[in-house]
C-alpha positions, 0 to 999 in steps of 0.5 A, spaced: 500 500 500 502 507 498 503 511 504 499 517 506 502 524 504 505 527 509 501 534 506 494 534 505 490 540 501 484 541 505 482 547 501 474 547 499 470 550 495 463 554 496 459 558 493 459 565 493 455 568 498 450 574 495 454 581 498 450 587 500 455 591 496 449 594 492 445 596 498 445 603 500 440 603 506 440 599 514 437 593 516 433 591 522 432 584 523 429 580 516 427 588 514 432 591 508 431 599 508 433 603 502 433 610 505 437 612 498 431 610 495 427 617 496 435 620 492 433 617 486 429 620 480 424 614 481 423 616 488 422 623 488 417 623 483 413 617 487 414 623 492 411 628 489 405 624 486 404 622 493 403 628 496 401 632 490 395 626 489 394 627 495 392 634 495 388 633 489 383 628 493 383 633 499 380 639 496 375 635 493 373 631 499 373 637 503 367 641 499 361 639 497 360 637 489 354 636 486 358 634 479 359 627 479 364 628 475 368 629 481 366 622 483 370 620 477 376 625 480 376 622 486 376 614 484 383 616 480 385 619 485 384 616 492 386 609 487 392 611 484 394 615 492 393 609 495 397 604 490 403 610 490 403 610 497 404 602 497 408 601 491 413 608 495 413 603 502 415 596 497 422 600 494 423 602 500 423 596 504 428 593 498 422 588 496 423 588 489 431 585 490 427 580 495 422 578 489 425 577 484 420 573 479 416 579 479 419 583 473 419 590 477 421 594 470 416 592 466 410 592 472 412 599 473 412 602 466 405 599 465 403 602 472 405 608 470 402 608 463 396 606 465 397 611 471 397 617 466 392 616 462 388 616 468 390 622 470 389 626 464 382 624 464 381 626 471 385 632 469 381 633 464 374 631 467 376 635 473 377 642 470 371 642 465 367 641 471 369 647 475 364 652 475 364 657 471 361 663 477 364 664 483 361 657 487 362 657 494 367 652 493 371 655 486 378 656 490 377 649 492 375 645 485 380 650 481 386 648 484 384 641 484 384 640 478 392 645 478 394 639 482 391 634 478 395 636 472 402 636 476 400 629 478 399 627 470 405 630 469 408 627 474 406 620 472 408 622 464 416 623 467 415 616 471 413 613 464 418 615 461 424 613 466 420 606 468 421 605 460 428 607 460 429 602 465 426 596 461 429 599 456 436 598 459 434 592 463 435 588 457 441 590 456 448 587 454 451 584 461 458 587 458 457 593 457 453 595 463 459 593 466 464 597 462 460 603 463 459 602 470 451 602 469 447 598 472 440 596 469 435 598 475 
């Protein structure tokens, strides 16, 4: 029989762990928070469509209307708030690194198109509707519908990079890696 070898090599392979290097938040426990999230454009522009939105359905509700159309308004409104609101607390809370079956890009494009054509009907339904005299609540419908048409446009600019973000999503691997860009 041959001799044991006075050396052994014990080395061993395992697979490399997933780093945090691409996390830019804190974490407490199993809950990643991605504080940095609310520094991108994405961020910003759910922030501004939260509040803006916001605004639109709290001068609404704080009158009292006997235009239906502002049914509609308020349906557009309080919906896509509540969503946004939900969707702003899922990228904080980093969901979307967690859940990765979910093709985040491409659901995000079409909330926000669908979005968007949802507020320029409201936009629209809201503005036609507010009396032309001075009603007791003309300051209140007025602006609302000021309101609604930043929170359109709001909506139109994340549209637009939501799409910039499924466009680049499917990408060269090498080329994001060249260029230091990461596809979001």
């Amino acid at each position: 029989m041959d001799e044991f070898p006075a050396k052994v090599s014990t080395e061993t392979s395992s697979q490399p762990t997933q780093s945090n290097s691409g996390f830019r938040g804190f974490s407490v426990g199993p809950v990643k928070m991605d504080v940095l999230f609310v520094r991108t454009i994405p961020g910003i522009l759910m922030i501004v469509e939260i509040v803006l939105g916001l605004l639109v359905w709290a001068l609404i509700a704080g009158t009292t209307y006997v235009n239906h159309a502002f049914g509609w308004v308020m349906f557009v409104s309080v919906t896509l708030w509540v969503i946004t609101t939900s969707l702003f607390v899922v990228y904080l809370l980093s969901v979307p690194a967690k859940i990765q079956f979910v093709p985040w890009p491409i659901a995000m494009m079409i909330f926000n198109v669908i979005a968007t054509v949802l507020y320029i009907t409201a936009f629209i339904t809201n503005a036609a509707s507010v009396p032309t005299n001075w009603a007791p609540y003309y300051n209140n419908l007025a602006a609302s519908a000021f309101f609604a048409c930043l929170v359109m446009i709001a909506y139109c600019a994340s549209s637009f990079f939501s799409f910039t973000a499924f466009r680049g999503q499917g990408s060269n691997a090498a080329t994001n890696q060249a260029t230091g860009h990461l596809p979001a």
